[in-house]
N, C-alpha and C positions, 0 to 999 in steps of 0.2 A: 811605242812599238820596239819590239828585239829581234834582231835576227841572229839565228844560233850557224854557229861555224862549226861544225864536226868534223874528226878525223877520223875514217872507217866506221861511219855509222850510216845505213841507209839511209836515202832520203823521203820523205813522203812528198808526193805529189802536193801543188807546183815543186821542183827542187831541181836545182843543176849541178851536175858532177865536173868537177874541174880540177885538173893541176896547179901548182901552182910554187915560186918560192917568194920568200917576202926581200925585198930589195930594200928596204929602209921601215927601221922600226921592230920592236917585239914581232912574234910569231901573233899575228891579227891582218884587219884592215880596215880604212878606213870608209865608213856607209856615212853615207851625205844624211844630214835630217835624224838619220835613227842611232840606234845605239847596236852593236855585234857583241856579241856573247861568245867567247871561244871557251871550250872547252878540250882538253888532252885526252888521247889515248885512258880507256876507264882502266888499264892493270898498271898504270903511272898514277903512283901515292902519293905524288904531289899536284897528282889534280883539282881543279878549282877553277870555279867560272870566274871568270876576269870579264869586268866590265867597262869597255872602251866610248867614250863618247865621241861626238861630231867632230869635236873638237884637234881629233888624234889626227895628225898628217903622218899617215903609212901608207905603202906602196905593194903591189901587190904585180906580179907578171906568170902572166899564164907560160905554161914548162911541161913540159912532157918529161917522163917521168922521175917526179919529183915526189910524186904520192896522191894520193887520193882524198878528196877535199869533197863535201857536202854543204853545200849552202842552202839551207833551208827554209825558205821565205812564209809558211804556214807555222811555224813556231814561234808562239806567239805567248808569251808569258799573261796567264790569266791577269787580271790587275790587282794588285798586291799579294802578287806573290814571288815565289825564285823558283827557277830551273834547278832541280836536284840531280848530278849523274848520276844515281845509282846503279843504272844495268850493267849485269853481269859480276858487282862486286862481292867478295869478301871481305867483311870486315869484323874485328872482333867487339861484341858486347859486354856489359857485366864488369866485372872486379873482383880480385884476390880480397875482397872487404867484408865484412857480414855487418848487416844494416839493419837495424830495427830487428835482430834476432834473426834476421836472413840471410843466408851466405849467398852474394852476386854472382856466382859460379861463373865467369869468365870462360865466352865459347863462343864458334866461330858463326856469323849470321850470313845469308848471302841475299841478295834484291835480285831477280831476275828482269826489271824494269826501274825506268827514271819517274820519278814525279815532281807536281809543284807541291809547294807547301804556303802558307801565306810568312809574308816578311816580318807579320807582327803579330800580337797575340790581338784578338779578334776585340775594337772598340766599340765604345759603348754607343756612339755614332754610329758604327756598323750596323750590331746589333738592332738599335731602333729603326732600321731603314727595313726590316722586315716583321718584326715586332713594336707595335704600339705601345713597351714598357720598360725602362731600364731596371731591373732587379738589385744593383749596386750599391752597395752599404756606403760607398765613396763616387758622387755625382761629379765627372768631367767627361766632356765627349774625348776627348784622346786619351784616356786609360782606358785599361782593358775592363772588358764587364766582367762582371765577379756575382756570386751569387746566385748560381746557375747549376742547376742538375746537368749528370751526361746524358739524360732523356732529350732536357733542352737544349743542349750544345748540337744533338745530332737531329734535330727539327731544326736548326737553323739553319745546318747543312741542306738540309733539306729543301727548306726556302731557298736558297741561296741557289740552290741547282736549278728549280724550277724558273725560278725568276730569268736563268742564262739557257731555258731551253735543253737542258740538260737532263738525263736520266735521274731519278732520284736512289740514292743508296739503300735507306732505312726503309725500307717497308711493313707497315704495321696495318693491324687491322682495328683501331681505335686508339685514342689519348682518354687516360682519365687523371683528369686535374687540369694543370695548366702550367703555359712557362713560368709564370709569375712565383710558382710554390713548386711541389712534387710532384710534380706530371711524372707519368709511365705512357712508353708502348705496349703495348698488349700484344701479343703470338708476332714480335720482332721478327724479321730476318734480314740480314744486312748483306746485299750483294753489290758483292769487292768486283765482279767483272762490267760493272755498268761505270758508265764517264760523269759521273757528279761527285758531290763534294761532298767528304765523309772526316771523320777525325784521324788522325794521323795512328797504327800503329806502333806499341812499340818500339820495332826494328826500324821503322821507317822516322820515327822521331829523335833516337840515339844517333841514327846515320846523320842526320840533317844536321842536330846538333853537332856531333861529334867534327863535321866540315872539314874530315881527311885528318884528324888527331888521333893519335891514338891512346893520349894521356886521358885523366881522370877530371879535365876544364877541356874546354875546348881553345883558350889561350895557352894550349901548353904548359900547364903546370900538373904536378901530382896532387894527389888528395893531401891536403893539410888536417893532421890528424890533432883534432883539437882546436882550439880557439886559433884564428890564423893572428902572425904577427903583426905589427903595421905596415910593415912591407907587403906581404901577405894580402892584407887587407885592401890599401892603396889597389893594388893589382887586380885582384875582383870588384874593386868600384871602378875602374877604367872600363870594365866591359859590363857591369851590370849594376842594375840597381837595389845595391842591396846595402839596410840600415842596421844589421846586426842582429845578434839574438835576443829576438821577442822585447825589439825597442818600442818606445808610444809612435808608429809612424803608420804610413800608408802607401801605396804604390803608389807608381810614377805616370806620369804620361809615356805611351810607347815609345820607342825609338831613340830612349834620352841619353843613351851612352854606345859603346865603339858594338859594330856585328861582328860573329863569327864571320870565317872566310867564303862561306857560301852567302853570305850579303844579308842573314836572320839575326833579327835582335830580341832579345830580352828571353834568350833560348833556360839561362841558368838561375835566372832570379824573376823580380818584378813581382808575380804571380804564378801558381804553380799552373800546372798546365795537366787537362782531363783529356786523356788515349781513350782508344776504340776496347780494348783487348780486355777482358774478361783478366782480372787479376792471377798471375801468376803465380803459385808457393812456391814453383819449384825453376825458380827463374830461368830459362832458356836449355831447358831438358825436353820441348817438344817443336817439331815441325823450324827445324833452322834453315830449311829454304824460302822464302816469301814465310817468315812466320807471321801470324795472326792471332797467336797464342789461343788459349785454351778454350775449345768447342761450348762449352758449357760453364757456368759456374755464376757466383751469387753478388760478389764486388767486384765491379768494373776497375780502374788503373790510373793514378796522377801521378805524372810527373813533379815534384813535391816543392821543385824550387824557387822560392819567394822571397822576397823583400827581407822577411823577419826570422830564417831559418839556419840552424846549424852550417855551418860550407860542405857538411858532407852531403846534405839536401842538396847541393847547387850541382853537383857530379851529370856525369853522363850518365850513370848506370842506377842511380836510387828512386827507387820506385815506391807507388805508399795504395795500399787498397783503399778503396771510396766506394758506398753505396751510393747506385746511381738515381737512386732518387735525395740524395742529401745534396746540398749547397753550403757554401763557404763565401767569406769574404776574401779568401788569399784566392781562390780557385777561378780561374778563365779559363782558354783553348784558344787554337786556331786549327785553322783548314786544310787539310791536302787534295791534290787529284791526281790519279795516276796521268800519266804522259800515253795516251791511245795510237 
C-alpha cells in the first residue's frame, strides 16, 4: 500500500486536512507498515515522487499555519504501477531534431489531470494471466511480450479492466482474428472518460518518461548525434538495456538497470513501446491541451526505443508509425489509468 502526501491538492474522501511542519528529517513522514508518497507543489520543476519507507524515522507536529497538507488514505497505487503528477502541467515535447524525415517541432503540451502508468513494460507472465498464449519470438516470464498487435495490447487493457471491475476503454463491436496473429476491432471507439485501463498517449508517455527532464534522455543528457562514445555509451547502459545497433541479441528481463526519477524502468530501450494515438505527421500541431492526437487516421504510434536501435530512437520525442494490426519482435507496451 501508498499513502500519497499532497500540498494544495484536494483530498477525496476518506482524507484529512492538516497543518503541519516536519521537526526532523526531509519534508515527509514517517507511516508505520506502509510506504508515503510525497509529492511538491505541481509548478515546482523539480517535482518528483519520492519514495519513503517504514524504515524512515521522521517526525511530524501538527502547526497552525504552516500550510495546508492532504493526506490521502484512498490513494492507492494500482499494483505495478507509479503515481504520475501531471495536473495542471506544462511541459515541452518534441525536438529541434528531424527524424526519419520528420521534423519533432518542439511545443508546449499541458495534462489537465494525474495518472498511473505501469512501472514496467507489460510481461509475458502478465500477459498470460489473461490470455492463454504467449506470442513472444523470445520465451521468459519476466521479459516483456513482444509480438503483439495494438488491437491486442488494447484487449488486454481491456481484460485487465474487467478483471478489477473496472469500466472498459476500447469498445468494439466484434474481433476478427485473434491475439495470437492480426486480430482487429471493428467500429472502435475508445472512451478516454471511463476508469479502465487503456495505452498511454503520447503526451502522457513523453511526460512519464521525460520524469521532470527537460533534455533529449531522461538521465539528463542531450541527444548524441551519431554513434555515442564509450562514455556515452557506459551512460545509456546504466539506465537501460541497450546492445547497440542491430547487434545478434535480445531483450532483457524488466527492471534490469537504474528507473527514471518517477520510479519507470525500461522507459528508452529494452523494447519499443505501442501508444494509443493514431500516428501523427504533423507532430504536435493539434489539440496541446490533454492531447490525444489525431481523430482519425490509418497507423497507429510506437515509441521506437529498443534494445538494438540508433540512441536517437531511445529520445524522449521519436516516434515511428505501426499498422496496428502488424507485430514485431522489438514491440511490447504497458498500461496507464487516469487518477478519477
Amino acid at each position: 500500500m501508498r499513502i500519497y502526501l499532497h500540498n494544495q491538492i484536494a483530498a477525496k474522501s476518506p482524507g484529512h486536512n492538516l497543518s503541519f511542519e516536519i521537526t526532523s528529517g526531509p519534508a515527509g513522514a514517517r507511516i508505520q507498515n506502509d510506504t508515503l508518497i510525497w509529492a511538491r507543489p505541481h509548478n515546482d520543476i523539480q517535482t518528483k515522487a519520492v519514495q519513503i519507507t517504514a524504515t524512515d524515522s521522521w517526525a511530524i507536529e501538527p502547526r497552525s499555519g504552516i500550510g495546508n497538507f492532504t493526506i490521502n488514505a484512498d490513494m492507492t497505487e494500482p499494483a505495478g504501477m507509479r503515481f504520475i503528477p501531471s495536473k495542471d502541467t506544462t511541459f515541452q515535447m518534441g525536438s529541434w531534431w528531424t527524424v526519419n524525415s520528420e521534423y519533432m517541432n518542439p511545443h508546449d503540451a499541458r495534462l489537465t489531470y494525474d495518472f498511473f502508468i505501469d512501472t514496467t513494460e507489460i510481461t509475458q507472465q502478465h500477459f498470460e494471466k489473461y490470455f492463454p498464449i504467449n506470442p513472444s519470438s523470445v520465451k521468459n516470464p519476466l521479459m516483456p511480450v513482444t509480438d503483439i498487435s495494438w488491437f491486442a495490447a488494447a484487449l488486454f487493457c481491456n481484460k485487465r479492466s474487467a478483471a478489477e471491475g473496472l469500466e472498459v476503454v476500447y469498445e468494439y463491436d466484434q474481433i476478427l482474428g485473434s491475439v495470437a496473429d492480426s486480430c482487429k476491432m471493428v467500429n472502435l471507439t475508445i472512451h478516454y472518460d471511463r476508469d479502465g485501463y487503456r495505452l498511454p498517449v503520447e503526451a502522457e508517455w513523453e511526460f512519464a518518461y521525460r520524469a521532470r527532464s527537460s533534455n533529449d534522455y531522461y538521465w539528463s543528457h542531450n541527444f548524441y548525434n551519431g554513434y555515442p562514445t564509450t562514455q556515452e555509451r557506459s551512460t545509456i547502459e546504466t539506465y537501460e538495456y541497450w546492445e547497440g545497433i542491430h547487434m545478434n541479441s535480445q531483450q532483457s528481463i524488466v527492471a534490469s538497470k537504474l528507473p527514471n526519477n518517477f520510479g519507470l524502468y525500461d522507459m528508452a530501450a529494452n523494447v519499443g513501446e505501442i501508444i494509443n494515438d493514431y500516428y501523427n505527421y504533423s507532430y504536435g500541431t493539434i489539440d496541446l491541451i490533454d492531447p490525444k492526437g489525431p481523430v482519425t487516421g490509418t497507423d497507429r504510434t510506437m515509441r521506437f526505443g529498443n534494445y538494438s536501435e540508433y540512441p536517437v530512437w531511445l529520445t524522449a520525442w521519436a516516434h515511428f508509425p505501426i499498422s496496428p494490426t502488424s507485430t514485431n519482435s522489438i514491440r511490447g507496451f504497458r498500461c496507464m489509468r487516469v487518477r478519477r
